[in-house]
PDB file of the backbone (N, CA, C, O) and the ligand in Angstrom, with CONECT records:
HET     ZN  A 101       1
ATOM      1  N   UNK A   1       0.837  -1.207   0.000  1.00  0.00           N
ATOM      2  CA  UNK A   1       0.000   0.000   0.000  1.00  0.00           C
ATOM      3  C   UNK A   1       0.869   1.253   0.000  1.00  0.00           C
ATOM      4  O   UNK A   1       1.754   1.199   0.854  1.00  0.00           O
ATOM      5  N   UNK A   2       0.854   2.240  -0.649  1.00  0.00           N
ATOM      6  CA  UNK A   2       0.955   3.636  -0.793  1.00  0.00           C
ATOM      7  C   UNK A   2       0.557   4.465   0.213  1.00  0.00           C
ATOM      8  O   UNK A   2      -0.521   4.275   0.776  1.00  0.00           O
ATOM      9  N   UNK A   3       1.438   5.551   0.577  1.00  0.00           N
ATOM     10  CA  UNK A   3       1.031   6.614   1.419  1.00  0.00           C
ATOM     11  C   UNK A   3       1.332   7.840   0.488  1.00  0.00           C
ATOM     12  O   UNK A   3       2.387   7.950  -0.136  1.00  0.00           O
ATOM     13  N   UNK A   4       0.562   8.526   0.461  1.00  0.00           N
ATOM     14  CA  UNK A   4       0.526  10.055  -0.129  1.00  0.00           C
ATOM     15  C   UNK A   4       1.871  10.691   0.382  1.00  0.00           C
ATOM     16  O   UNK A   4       2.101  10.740   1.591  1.00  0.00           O
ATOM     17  N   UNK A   5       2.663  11.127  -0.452  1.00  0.00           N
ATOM     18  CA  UNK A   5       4.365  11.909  -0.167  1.00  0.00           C
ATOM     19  C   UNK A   5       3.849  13.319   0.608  1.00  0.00           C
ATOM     20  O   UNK A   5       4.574  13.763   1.499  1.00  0.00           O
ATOM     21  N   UNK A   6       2.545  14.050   0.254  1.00  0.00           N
ATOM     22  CA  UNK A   6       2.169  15.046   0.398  1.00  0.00           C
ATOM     23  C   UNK A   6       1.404  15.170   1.633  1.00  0.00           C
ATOM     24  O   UNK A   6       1.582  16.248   2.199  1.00  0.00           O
ATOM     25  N   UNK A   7       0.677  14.438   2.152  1.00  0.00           N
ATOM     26  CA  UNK A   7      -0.271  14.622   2.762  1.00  0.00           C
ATOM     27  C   UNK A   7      -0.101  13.626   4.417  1.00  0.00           C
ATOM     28  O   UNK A   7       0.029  13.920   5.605  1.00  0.00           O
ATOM     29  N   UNK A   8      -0.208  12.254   3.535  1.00  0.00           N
ATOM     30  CA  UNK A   8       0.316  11.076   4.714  1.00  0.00           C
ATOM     31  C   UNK A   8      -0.686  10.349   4.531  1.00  0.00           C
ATOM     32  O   UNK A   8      -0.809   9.435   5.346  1.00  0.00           O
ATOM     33  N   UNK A   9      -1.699  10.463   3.487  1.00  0.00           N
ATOM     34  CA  UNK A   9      -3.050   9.506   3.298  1.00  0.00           C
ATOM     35  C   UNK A   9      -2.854   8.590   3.003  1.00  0.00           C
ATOM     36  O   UNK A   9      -2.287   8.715   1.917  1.00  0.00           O
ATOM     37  N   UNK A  10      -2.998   6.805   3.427  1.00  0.00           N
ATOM     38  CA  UNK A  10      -2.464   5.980   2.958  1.00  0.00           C
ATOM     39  C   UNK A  10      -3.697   5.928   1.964  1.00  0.00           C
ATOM     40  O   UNK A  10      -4.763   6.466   2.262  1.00  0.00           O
ATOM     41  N   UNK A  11      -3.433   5.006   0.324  1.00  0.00           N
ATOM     42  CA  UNK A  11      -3.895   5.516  -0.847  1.00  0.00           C
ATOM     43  C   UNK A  11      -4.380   3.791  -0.484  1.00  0.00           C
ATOM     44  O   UNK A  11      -3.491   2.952  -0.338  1.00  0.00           O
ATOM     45  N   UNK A  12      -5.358   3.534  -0.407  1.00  0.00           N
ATOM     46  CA  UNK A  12      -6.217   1.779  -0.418  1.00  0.00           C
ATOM     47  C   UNK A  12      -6.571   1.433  -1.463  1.00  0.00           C
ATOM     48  O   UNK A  12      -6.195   0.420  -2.053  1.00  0.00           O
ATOM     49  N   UNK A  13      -7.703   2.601  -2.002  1.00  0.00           N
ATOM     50  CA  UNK A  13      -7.879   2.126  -3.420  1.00  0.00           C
ATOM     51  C   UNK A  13      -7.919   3.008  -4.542  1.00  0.00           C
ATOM     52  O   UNK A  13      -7.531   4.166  -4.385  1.00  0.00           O
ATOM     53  N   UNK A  14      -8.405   2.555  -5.839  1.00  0.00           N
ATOM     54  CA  UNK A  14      -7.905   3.625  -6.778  1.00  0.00           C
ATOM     55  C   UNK A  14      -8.621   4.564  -7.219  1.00  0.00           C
ATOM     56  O   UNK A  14      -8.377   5.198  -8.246  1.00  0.00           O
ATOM     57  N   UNK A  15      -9.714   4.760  -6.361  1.00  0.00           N
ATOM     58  CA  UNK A  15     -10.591   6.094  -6.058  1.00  0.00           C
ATOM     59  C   UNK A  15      -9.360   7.005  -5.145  1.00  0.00           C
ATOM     60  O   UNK A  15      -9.123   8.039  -5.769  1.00  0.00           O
ATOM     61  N   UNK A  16      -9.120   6.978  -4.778  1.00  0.00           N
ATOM     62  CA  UNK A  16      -7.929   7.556  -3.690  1.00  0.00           C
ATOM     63  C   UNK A  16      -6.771   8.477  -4.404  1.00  0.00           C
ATOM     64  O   UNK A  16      -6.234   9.476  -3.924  1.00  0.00           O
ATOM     65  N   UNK A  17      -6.539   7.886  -5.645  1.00  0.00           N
ATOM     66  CA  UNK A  17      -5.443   8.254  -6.496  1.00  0.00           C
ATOM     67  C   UNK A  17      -6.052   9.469  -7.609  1.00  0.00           C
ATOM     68  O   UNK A  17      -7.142   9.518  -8.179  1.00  0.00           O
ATOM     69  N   UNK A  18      -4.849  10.430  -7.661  1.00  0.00           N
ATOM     70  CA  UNK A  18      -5.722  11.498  -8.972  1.00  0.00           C
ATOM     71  C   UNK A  18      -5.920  10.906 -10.107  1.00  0.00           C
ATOM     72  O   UNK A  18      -5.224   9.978 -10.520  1.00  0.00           O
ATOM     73  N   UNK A  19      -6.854  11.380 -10.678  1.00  0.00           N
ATOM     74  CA  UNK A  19      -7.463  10.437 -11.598  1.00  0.00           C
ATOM     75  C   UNK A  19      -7.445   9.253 -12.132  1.00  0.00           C
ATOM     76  O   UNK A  19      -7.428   8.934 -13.321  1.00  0.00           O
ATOM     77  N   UNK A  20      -7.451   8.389 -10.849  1.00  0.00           N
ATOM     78  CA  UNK A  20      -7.540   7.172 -10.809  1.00  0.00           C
ATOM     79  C   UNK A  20      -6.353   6.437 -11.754  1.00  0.00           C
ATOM     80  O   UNK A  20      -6.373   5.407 -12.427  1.00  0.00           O
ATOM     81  N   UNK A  21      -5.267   7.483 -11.483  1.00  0.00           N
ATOM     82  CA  UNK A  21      -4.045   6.987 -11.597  1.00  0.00           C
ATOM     83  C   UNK A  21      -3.082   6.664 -11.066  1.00  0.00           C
ATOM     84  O   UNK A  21      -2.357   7.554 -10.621  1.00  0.00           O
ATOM     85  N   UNK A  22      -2.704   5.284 -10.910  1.00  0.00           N
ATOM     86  CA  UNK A  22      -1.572   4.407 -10.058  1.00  0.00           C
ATOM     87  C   UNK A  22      -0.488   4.650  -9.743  1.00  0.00           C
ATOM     88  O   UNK A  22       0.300   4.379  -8.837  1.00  0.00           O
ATOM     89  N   UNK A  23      -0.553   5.372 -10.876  1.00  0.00           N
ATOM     90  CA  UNK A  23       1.407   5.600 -11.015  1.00  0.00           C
ATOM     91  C   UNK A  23       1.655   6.783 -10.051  1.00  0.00           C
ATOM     92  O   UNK A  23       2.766   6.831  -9.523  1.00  0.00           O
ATOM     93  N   UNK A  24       0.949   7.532  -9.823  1.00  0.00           N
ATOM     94  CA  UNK A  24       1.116   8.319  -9.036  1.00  0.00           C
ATOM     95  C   UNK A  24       1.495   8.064  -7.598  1.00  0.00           C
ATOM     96  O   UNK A  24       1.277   6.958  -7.102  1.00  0.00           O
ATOM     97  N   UNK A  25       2.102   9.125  -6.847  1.00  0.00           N
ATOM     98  CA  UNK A  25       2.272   8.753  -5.653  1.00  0.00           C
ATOM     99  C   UNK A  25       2.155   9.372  -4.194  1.00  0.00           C
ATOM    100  O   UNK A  25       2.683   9.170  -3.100  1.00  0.00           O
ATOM    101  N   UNK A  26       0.950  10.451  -4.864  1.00  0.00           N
ATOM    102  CA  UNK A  26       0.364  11.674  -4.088  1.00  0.00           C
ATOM    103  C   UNK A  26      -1.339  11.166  -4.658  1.00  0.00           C
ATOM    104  O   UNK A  26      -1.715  10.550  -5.655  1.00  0.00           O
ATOM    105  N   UNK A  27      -2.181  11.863  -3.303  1.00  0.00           N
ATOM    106  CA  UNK A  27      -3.234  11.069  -3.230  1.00  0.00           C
ATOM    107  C   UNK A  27      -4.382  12.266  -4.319  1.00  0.00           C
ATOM    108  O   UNK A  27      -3.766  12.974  -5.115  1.00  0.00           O
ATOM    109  N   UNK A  28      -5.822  12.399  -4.287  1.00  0.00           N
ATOM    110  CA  UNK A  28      -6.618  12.741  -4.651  1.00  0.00           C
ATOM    111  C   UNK A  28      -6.753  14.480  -4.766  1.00  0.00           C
ATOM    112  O   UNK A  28      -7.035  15.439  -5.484  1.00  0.00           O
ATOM    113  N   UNK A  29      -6.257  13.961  -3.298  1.00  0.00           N
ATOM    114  CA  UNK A  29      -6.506  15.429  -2.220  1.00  0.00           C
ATOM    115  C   UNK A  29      -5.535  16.441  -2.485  1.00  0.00           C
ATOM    116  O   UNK A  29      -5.790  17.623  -2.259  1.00  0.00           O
ATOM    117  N   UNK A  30      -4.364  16.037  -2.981  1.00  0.00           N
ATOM    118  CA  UNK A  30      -3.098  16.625  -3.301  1.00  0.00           C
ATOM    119  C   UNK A  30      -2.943  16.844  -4.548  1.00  0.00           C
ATOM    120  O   UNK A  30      -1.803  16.983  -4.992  1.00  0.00           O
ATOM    121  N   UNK A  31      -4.161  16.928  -5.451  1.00  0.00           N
ATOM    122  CA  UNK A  31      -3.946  16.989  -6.989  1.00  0.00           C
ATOM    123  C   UNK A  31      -4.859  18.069  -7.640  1.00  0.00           C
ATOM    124  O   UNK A  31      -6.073  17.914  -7.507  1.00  0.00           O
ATOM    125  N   UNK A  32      -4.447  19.035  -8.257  1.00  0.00           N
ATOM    126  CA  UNK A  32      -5.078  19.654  -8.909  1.00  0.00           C
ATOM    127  C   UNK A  32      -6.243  18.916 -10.006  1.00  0.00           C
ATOM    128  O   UNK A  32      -6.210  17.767 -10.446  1.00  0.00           O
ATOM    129  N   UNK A  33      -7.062  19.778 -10.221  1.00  0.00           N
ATOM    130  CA  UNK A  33      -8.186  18.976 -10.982  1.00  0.00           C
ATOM    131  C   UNK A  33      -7.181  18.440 -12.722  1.00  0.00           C
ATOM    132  O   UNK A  33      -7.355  17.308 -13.173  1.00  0.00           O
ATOM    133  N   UNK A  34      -6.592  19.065 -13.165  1.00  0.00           N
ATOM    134  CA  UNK A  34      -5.394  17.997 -14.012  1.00  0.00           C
ATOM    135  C   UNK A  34      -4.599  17.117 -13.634  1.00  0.00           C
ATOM    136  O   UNK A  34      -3.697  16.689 -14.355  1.00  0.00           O
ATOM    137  N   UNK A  35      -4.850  16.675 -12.300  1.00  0.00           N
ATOM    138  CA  UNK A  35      -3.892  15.593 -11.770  1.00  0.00           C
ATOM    139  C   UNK A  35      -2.418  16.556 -11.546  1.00  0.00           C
ATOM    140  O   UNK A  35      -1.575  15.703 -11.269  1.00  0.00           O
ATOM    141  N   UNK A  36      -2.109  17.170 -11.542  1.00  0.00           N
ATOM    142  CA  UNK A  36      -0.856  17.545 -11.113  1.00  0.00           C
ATOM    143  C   UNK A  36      -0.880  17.906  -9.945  1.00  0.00           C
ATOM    144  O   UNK A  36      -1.837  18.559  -9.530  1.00  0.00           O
ATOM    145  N   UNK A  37       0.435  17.479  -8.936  1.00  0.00           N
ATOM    146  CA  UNK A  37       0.914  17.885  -7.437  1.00  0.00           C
ATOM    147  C   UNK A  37       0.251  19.595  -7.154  1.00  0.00           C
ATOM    148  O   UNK A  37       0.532  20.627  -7.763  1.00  0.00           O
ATOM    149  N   UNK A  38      -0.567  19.411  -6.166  1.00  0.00           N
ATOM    150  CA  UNK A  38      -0.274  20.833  -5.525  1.00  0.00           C
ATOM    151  C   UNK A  38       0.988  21.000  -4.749  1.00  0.00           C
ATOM    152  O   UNK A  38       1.763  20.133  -4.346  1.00  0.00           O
ATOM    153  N   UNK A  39       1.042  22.643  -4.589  1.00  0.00           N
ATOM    154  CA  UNK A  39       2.865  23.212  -4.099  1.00  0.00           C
ATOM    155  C   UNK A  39       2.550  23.054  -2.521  1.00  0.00           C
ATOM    156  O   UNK A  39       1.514  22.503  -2.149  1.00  0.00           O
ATOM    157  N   UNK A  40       3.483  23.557  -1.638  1.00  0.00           N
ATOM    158  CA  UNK A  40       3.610  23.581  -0.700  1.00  0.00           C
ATOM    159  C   UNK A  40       2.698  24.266   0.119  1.00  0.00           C
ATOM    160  O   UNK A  40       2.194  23.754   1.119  1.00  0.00           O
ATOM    161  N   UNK A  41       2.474  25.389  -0.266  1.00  0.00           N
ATOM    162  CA  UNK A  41       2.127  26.441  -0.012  1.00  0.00           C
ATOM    163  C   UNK A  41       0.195  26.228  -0.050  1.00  0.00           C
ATOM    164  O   UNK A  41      -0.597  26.854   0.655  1.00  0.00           O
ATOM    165  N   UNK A  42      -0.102  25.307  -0.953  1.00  0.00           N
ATOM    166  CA  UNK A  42      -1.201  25.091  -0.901  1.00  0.00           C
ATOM    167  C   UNK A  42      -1.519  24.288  -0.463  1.00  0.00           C
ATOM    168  O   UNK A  42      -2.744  24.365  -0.383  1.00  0.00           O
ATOM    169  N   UNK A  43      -1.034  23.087   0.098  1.00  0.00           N
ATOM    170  CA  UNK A  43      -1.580  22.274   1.137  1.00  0.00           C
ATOM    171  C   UNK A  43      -1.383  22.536   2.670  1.00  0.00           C
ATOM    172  O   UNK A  43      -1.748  21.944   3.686  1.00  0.00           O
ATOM    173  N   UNK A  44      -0.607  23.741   2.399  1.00  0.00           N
ATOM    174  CA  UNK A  44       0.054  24.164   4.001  1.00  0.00           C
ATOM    175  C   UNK A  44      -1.495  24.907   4.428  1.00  0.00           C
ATOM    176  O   UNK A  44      -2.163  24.433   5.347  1.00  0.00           O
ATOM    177  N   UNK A  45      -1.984  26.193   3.590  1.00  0.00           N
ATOM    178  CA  UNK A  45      -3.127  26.678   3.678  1.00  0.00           C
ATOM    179  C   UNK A  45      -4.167  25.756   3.190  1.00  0.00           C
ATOM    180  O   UNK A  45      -5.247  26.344   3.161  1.00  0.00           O
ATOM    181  N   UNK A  46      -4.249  24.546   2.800  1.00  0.00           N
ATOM    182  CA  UNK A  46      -5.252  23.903   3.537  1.00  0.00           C
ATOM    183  C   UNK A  46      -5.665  23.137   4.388  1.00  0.00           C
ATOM    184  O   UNK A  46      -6.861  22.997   4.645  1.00  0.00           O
ATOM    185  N   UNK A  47      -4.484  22.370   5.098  1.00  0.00           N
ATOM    186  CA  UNK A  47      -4.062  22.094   6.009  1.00  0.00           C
ATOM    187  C   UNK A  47      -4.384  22.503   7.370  1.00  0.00           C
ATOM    188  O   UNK A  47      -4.573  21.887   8.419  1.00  0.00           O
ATOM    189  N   UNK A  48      -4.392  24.495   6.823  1.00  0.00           N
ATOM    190  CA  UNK A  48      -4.175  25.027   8.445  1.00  0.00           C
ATOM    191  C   UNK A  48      -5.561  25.149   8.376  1.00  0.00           C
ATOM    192  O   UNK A  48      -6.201  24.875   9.391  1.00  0.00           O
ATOM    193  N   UNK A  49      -6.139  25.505   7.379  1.00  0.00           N
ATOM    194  CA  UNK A  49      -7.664  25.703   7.371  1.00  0.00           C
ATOM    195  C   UNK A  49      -8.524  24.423   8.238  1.00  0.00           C
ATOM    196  O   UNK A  49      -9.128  24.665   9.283  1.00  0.00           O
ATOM    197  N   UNK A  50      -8.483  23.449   7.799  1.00  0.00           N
ATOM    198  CA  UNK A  50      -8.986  21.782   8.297  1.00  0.00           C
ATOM    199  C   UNK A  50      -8.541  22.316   9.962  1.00  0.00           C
ATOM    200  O   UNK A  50      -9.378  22.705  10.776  1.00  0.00           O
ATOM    201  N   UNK A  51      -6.833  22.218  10.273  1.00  0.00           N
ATOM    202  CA  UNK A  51      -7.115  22.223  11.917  1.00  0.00           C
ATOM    203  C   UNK A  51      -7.835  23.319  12.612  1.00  0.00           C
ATOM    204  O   UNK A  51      -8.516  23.161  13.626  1.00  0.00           O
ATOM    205  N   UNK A  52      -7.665  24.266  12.090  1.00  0.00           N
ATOM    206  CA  UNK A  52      -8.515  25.564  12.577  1.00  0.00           C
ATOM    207  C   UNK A  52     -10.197  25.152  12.938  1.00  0.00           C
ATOM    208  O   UNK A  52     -10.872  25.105  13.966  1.00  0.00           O
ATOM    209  N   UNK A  53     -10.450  24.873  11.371  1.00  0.00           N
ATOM    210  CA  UNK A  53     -11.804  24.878  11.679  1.00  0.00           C
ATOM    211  C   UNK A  53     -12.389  22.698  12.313  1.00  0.00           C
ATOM    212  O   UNK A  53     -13.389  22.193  12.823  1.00  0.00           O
ATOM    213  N   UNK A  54     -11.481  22.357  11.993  1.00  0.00           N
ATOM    214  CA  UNK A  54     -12.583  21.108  12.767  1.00  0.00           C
ATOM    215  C   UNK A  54     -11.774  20.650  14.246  1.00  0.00           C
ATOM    216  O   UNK A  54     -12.002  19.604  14.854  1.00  0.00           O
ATOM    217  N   UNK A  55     -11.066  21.401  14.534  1.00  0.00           N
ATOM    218  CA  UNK A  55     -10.502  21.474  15.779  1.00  0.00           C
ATOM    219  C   UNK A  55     -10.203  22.177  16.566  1.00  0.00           C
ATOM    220  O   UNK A  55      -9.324  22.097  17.424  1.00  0.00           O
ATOM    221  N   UNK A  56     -11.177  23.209  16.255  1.00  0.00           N
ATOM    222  CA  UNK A  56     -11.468  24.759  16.770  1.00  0.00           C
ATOM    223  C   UNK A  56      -9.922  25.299  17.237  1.00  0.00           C
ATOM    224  O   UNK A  56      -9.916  26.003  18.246  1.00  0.00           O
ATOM    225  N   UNK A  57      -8.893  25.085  16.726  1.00  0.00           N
ATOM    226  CA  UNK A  57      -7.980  25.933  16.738  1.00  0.00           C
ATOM    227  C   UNK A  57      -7.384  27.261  16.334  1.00  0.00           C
ATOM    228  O   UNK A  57      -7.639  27.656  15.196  1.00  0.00           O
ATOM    229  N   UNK A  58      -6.787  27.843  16.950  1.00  0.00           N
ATOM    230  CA  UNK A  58      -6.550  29.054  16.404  1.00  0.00           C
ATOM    231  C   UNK A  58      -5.645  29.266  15.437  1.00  0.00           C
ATOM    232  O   UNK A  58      -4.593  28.629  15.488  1.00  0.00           O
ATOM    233  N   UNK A  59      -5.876  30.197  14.373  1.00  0.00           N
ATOM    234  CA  UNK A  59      -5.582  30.002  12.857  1.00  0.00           C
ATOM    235  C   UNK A  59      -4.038  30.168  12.854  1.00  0.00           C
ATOM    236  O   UNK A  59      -3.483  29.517  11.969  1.00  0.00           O
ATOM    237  N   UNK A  60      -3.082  31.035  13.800  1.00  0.00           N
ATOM    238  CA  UNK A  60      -1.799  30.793  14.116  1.00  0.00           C
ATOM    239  C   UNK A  60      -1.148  29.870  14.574  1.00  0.00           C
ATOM    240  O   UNK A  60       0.034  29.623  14.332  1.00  0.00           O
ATOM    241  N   UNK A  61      -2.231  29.003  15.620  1.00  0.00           N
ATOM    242  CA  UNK A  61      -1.404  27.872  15.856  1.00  0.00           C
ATOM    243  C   UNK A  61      -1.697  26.928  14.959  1.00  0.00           C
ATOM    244  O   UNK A  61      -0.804  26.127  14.681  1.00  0.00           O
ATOM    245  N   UNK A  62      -2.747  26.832  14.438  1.00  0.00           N
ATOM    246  CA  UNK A  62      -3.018  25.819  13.437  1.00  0.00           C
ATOM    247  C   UNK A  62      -2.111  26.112  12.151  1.00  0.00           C
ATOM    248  O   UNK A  62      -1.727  25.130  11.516  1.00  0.00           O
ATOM    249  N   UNK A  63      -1.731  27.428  11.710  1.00  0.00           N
ATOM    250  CA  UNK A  63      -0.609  27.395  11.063  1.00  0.00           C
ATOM    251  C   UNK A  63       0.527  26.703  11.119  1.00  0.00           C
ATOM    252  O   UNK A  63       0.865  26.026  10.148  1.00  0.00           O
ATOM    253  N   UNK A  64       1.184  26.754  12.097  1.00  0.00           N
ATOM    254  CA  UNK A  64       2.440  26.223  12.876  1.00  0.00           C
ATOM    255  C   UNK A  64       2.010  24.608  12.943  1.00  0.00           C
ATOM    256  O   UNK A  64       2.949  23.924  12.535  1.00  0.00           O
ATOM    257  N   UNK A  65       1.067  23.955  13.270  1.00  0.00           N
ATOM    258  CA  UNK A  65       1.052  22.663  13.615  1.00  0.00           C
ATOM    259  C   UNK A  65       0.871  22.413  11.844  1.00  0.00           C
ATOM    260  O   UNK A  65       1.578  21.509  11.398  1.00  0.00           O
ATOM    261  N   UNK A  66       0.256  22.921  11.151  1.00  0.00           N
ATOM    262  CA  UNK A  66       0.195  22.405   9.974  1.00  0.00           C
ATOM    263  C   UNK A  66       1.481  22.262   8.988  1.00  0.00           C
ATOM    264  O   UNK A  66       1.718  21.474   8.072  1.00  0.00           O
ATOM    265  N   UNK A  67       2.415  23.635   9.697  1.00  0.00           N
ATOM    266  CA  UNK A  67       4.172  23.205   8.975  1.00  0.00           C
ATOM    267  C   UNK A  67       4.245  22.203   9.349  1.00  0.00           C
ATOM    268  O   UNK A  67       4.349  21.364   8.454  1.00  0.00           O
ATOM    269  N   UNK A  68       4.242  21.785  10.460  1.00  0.00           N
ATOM    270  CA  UNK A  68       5.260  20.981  11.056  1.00  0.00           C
ATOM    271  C   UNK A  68       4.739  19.423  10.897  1.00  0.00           C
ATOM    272  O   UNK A  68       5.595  18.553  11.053  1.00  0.00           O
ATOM    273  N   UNK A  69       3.522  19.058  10.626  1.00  0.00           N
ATOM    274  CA  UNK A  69       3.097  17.911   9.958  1.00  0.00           C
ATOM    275  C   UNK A  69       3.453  17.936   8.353  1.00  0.00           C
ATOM    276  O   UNK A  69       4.088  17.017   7.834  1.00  0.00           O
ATOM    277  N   UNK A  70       3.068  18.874   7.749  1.00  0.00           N
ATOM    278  CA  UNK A  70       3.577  18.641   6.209  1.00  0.00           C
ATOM    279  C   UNK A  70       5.615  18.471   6.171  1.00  0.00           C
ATOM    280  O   UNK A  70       6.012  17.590   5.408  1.00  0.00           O
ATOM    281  N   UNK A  71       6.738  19.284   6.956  1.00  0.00           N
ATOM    282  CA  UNK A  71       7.779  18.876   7.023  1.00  0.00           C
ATOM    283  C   UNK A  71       8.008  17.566   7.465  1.00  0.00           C
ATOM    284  O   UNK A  71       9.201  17.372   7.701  1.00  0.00           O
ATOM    285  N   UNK A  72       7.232  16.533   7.672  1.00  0.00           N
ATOM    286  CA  UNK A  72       7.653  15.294   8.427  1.00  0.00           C
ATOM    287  C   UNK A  72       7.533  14.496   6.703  1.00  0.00           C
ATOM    288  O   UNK A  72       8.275  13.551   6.435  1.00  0.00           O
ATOM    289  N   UNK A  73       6.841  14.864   5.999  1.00  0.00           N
ATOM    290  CA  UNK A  73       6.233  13.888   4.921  1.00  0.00           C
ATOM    291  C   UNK A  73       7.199  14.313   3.833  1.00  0.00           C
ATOM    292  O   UNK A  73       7.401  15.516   3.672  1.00  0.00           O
ATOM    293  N   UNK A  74       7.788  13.450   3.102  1.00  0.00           N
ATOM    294  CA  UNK A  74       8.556  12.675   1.866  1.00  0.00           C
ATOM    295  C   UNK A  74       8.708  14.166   0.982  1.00  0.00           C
ATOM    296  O   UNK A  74       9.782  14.752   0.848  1.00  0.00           O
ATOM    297  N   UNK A  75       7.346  14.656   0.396  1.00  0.00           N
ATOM    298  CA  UNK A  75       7.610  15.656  -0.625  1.00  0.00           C
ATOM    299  C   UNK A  75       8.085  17.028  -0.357  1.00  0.00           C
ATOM    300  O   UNK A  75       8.162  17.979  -1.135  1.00  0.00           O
ATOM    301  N   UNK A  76       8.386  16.949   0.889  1.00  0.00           N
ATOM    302  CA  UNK A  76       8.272  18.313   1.229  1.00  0.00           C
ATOM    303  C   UNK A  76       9.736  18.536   2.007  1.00  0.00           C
ATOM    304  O   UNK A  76      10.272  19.635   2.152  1.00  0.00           O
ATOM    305  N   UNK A  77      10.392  16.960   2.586  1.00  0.00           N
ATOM    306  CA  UNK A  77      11.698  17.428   3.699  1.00  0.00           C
ATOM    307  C   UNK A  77      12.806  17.895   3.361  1.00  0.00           C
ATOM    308  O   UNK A  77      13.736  18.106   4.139  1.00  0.00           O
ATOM    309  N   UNK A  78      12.810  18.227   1.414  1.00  0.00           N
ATOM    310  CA  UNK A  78      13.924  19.353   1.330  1.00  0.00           C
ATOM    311  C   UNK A  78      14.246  20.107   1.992  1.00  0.00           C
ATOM    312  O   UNK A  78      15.287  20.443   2.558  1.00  0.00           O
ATOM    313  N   UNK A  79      12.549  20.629   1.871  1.00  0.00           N
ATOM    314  CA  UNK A  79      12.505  22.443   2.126  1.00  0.00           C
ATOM    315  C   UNK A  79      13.483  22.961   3.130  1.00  0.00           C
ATOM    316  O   UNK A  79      13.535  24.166   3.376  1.00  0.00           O
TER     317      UNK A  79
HETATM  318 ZN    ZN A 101      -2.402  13.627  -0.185  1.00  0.00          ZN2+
END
């Protein structure tokens, strides 16, 4: 099984994958509607958005917790 480089979603089945393509190795959620990778920057702001709002956190700290989960994951630990 596959885990999303981007996100950390493990990918089960091939609804999961952008357009239900395999080869890929970033999940649904992480794909622009052409199947291409979203940047950093856009999963970071959506990211912080999700903890903010379904974990009633505050949008600064949910900023900060949302770096610091996307730096743990594959596509991103250049940076
Ligand atoms: Zn993903």
């Amino acid at each position: 099984m596959k885990m999303c480089i981007a996100c950390g979603l493990p990918m089960t089945s091939i609804s999961d994958y952008p357009q239900h393509d395999m080869s890929k190795n970033y999940c649904k959620h992480c794909a622009h509607f052409d199947g291409s990778m979203k940047t950093f920057d856009e999963k970071w702001q959506n990211l912080t958005l999700h903890y903010a709002n379904h974990h009633n956190i505050d949008y600064v700290i949910a900023k900060d917790i949302a770096y610091r989960v996307l730096r743990k994951l594959p596509a991103w630990k250049r940076r």
